[in-house]
GUSENU-281112 format. One line per field, with one value per atom (N, C-alpha, C): x, z, y; residue number from 1. Coordinates in steps of 0.05 Angstrom, whole numbers, padded with zeros to 5 digits, always signed. Layout:
N
xx <- (X/...) .
zz <- (Z/...) .
yy <- (Y/...) .
resi <- (NUM/...) .
# end
This chain:
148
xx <- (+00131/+00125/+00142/+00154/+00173/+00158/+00160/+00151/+00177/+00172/+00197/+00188/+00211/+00201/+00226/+00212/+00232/+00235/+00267/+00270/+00300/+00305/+00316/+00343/+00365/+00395/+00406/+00413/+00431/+00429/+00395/+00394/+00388/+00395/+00400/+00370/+00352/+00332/+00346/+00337/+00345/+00324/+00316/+00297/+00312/+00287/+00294/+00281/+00289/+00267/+00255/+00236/+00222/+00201/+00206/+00188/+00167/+00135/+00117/+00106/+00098/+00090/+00051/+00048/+00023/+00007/-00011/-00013/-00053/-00050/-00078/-00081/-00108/-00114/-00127/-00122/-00138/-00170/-00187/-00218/-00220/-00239/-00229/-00253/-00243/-00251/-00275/-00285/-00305/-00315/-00340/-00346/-00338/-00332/-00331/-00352/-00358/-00373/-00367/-00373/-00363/-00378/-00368/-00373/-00348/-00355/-00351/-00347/-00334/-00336/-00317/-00315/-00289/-00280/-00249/-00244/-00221/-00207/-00180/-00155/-00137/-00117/-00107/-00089/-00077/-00047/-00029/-00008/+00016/+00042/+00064/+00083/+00101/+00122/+00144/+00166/+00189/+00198/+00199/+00215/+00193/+00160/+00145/+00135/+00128/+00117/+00083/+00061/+00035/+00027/+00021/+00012/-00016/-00024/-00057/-00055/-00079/-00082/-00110/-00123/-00153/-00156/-00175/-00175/-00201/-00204/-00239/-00237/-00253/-00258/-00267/-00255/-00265/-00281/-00274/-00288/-00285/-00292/-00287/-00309/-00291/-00303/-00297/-00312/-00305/-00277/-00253/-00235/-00211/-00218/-00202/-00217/-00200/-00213/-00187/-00199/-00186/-00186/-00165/-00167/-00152/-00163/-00141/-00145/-00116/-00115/-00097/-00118/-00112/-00079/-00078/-00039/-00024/+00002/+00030/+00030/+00017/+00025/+00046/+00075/+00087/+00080/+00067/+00053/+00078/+00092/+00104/+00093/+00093/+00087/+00080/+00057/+00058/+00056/+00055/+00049/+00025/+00023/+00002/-00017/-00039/-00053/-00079/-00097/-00121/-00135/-00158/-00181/-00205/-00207/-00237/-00249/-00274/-00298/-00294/-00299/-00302/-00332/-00354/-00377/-00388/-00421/-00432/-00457/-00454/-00478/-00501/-00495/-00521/-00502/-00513/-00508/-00472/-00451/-00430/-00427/-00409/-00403/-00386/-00397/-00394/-00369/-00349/-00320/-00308/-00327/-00313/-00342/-00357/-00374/-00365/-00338/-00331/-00313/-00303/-00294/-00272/-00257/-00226/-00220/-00213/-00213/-00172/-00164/-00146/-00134/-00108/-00114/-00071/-00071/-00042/-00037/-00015/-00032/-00015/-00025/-00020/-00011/-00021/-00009/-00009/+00005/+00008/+00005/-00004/-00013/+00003/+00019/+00027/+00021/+00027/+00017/+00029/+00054/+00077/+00067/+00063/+00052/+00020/-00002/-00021/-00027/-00020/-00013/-00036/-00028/-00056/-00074/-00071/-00088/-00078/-00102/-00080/-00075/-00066/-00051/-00067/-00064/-00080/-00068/-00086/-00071/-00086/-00088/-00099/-00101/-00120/-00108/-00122/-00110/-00119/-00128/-00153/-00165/-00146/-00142/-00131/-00149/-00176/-00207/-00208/-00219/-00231/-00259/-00258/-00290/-00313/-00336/-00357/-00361/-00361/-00371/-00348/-00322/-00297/-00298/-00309/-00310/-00334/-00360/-00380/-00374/-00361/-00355/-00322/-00317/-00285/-00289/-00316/-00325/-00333/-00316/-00314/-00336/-00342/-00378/-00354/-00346/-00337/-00354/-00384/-00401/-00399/-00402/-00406/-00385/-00360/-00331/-00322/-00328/-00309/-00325/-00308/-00314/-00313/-00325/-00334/-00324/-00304/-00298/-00316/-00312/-00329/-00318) .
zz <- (-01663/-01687/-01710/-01721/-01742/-01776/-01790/-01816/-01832/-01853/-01876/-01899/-01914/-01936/-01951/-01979/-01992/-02018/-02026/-02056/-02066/-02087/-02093/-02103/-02101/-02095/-02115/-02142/-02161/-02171/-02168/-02179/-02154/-02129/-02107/-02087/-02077/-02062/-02032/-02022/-02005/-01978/-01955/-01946/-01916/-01912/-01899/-01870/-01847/-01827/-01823/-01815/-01808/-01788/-01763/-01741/-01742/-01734/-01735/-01707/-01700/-01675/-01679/-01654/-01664/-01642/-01642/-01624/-01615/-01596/-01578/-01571/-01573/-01568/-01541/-01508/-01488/-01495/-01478/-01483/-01464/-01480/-01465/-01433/-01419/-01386/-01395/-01415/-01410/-01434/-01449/-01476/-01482/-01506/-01509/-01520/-01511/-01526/-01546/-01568/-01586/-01586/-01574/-01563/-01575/-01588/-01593/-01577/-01554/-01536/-01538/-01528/-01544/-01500/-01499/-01473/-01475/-01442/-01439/-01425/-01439/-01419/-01408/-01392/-01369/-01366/-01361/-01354/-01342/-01329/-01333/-01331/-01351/-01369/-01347/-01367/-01349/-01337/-01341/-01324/-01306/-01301/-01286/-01297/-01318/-01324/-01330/-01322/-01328/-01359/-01383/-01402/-01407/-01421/-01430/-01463/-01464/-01498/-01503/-01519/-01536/-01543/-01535/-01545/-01551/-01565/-01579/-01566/-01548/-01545/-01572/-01571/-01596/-01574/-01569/-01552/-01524/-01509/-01476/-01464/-01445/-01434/-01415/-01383/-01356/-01346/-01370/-01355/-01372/-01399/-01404/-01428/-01442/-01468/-01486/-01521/-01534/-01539/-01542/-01539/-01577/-01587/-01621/-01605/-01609/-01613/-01637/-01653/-01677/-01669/-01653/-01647/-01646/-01648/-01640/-01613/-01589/-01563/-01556/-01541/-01539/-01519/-01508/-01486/-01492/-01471/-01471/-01451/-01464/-01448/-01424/-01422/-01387/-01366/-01377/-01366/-01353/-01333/-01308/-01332/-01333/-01346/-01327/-01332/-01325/-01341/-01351/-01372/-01364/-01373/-01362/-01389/-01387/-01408/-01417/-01433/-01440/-01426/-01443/-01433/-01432/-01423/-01418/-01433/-01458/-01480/-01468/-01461/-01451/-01426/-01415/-01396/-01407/-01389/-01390/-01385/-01402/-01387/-01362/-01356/-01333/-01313/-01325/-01318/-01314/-01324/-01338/-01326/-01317/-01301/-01273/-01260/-01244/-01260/-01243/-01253/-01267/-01256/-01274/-01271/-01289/-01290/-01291/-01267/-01272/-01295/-01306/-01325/-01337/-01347/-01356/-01381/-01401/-01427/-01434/-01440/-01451/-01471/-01490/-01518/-01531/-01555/-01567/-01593/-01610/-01643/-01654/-01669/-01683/-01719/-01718/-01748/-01772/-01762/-01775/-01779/-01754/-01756/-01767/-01763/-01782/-01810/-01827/-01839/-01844/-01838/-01839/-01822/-01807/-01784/-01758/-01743/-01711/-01691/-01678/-01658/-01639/-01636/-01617/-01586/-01560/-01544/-01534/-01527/-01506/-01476/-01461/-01431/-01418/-01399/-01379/-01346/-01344/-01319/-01298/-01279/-01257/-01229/-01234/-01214/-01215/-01197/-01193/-01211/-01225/-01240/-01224/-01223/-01210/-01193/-01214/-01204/-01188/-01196/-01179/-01140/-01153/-01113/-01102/-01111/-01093/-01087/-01105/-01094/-01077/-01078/-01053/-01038/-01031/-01002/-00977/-00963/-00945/-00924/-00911/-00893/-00865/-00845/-00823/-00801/-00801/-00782/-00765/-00778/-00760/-00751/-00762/-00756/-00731/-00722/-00706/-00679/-00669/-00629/-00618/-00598/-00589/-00558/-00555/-00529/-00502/-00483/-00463/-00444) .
yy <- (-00620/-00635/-00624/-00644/-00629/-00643/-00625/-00631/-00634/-00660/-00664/-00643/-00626/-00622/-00630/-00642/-00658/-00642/-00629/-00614/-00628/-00615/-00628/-00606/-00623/-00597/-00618/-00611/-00607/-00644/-00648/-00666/-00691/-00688/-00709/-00695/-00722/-00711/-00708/-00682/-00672/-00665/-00678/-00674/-00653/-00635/-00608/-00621/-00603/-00620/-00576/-00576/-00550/-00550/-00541/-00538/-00526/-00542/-00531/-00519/-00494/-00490/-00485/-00496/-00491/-00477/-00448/-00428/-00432/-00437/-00438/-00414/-00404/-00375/-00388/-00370/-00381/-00370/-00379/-00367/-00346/-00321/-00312/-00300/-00292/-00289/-00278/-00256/-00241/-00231/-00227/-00223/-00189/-00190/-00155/-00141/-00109/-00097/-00082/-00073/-00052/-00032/-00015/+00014/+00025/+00058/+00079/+00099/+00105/+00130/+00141/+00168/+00184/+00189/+00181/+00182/+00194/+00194/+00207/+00186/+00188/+00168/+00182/+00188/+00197/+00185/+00188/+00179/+00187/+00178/+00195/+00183/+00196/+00186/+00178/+00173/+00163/+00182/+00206/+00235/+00244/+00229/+00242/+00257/+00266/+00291/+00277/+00291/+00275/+00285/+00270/+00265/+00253/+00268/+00255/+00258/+00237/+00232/+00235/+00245/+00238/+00205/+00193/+00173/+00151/+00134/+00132/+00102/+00091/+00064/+00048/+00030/+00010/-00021/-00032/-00044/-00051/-00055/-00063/-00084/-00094/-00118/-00115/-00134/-00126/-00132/-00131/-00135/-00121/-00106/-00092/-00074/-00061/-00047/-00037/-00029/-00029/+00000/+00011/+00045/+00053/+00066/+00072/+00113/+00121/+00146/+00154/+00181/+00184/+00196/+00212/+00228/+00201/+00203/+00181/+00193/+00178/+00180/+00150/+00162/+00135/+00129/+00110/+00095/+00066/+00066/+00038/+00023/-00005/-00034/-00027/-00042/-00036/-00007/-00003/+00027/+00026/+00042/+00041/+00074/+00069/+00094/+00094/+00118/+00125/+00124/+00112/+00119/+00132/+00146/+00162/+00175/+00164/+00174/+00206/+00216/+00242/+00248/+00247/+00253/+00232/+00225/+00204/+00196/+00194/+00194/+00177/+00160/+00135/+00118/+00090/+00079/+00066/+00083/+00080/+00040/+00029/-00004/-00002/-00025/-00028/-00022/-00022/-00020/+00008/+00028/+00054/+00071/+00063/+00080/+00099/+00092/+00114/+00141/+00149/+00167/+00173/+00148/+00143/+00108/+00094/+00073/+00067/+00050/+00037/+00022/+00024/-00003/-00002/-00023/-00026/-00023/-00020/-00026/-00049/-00064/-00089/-00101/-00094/-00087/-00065/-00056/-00031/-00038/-00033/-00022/-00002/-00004/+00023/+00016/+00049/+00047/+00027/+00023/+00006/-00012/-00030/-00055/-00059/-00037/-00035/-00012/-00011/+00021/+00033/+00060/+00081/+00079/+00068/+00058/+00080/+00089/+00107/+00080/+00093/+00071/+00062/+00039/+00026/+00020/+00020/+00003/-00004/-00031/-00047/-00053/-00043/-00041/-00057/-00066/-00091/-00075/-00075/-00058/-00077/-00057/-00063/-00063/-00068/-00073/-00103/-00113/-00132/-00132/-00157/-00154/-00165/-00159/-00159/-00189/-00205/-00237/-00238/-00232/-00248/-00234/-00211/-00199/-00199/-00209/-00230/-00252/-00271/-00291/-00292/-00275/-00272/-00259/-00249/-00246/-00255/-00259/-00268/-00275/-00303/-00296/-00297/-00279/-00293/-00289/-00283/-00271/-00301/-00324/-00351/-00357/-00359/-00365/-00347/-00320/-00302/-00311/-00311/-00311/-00279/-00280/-00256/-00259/-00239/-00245/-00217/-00236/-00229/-00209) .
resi <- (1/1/1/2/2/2/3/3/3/4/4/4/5/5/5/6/6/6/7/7/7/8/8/8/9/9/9/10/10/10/11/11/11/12/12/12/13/13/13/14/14/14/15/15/15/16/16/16/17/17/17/18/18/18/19/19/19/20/20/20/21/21/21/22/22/22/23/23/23/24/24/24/25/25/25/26/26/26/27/27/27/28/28/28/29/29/29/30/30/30/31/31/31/32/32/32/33/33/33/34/34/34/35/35/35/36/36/36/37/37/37/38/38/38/39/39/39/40/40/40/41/41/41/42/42/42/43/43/43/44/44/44/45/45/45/46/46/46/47/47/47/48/48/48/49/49/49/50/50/50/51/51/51/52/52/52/53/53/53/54/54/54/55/55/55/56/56/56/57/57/57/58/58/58/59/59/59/60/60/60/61/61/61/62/62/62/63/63/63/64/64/64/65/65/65/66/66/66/67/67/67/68/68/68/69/69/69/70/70/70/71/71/71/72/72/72/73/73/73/74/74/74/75/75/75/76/76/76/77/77/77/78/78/78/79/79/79/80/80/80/81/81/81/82/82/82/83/83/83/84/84/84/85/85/85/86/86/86/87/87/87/88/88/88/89/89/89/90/90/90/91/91/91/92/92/92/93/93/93/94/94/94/95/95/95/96/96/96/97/97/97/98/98/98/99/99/99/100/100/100/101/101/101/102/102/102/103/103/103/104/104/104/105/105/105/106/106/106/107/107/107/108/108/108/109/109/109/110/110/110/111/111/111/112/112/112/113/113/113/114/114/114/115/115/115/116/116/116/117/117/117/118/118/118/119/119/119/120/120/120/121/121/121/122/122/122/123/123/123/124/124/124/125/125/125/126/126/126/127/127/127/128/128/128/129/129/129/130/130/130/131/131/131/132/132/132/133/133/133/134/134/134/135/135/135/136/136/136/137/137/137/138/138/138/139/139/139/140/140/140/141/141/141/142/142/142/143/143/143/144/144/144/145/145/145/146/146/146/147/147/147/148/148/148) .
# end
């Protein structure tokens, strides 16, 4: 969809053409919680070396969570990390109740782009969420033949 805007250049109307895009947020797969827990990421860098960060959950949902650590850890795109809880104040969510949680990070936060703010990253669990692997379980007890 293109919009006219019409000004005027040294007296003569002048009409501009300017592209409008317009951005649909999808809905999303799973509600979030806002939880406070103070956890650990895990990682290792491009030379292999394993790296960990301090880091405070801001919210999580069964299919990812939002991590802010106060240090500049460079965590680039995509990166395969570990999340694991520090301690276990009350009933851990559901995602982060084993012992180390898979996950990618998805997006990155830096201070730049928010100021005074620590850095954020967003990670996308790499588990199957609950509902999706009861129902992709397979019944083949009736289907298999049994040979004799």
């Amino acid at each position: 969809m293109q919009i006219l805007q019409h000004s005027r250049t040294l007296g003569v109307p002048v009409a501009t053409a300017h592209s409008s895009v317009v951005v649909t947020a999808a809905p999303r797969v799973a509600s979030r919680q806002r939880v406070a827990l103070p956890a650990r990421l895990t990682w290792k860098d491009g030379s292999g070396a394993v790296r960990f960060a301090s880091v405070t959950t801001r919210d999580v949902s069964e299919t990812g969570a939002f991590v802010e650590c106060g240090a500049q850890a460079p965590i680039p795109l995509f990166r395969l990390v570990h999340l694991q809880l520090e301690t276990t104040v009350g009933p851990a969510p559901a995602p982060l109740q084993g012992a180390r949680t898979l996950a990618a990070v998805w997006r990155v936060e830096s201070p730049k782009t928010r100021p005074g703010a620590p850095c954020g990253y967003a990670l996308r669990f790499l588990v199957e969420p609950t509902r999706a692997v009861e129902s992709a379980t397979p019944d083949f007890a009736g289907t298999m033949a049994v040979a004799s």
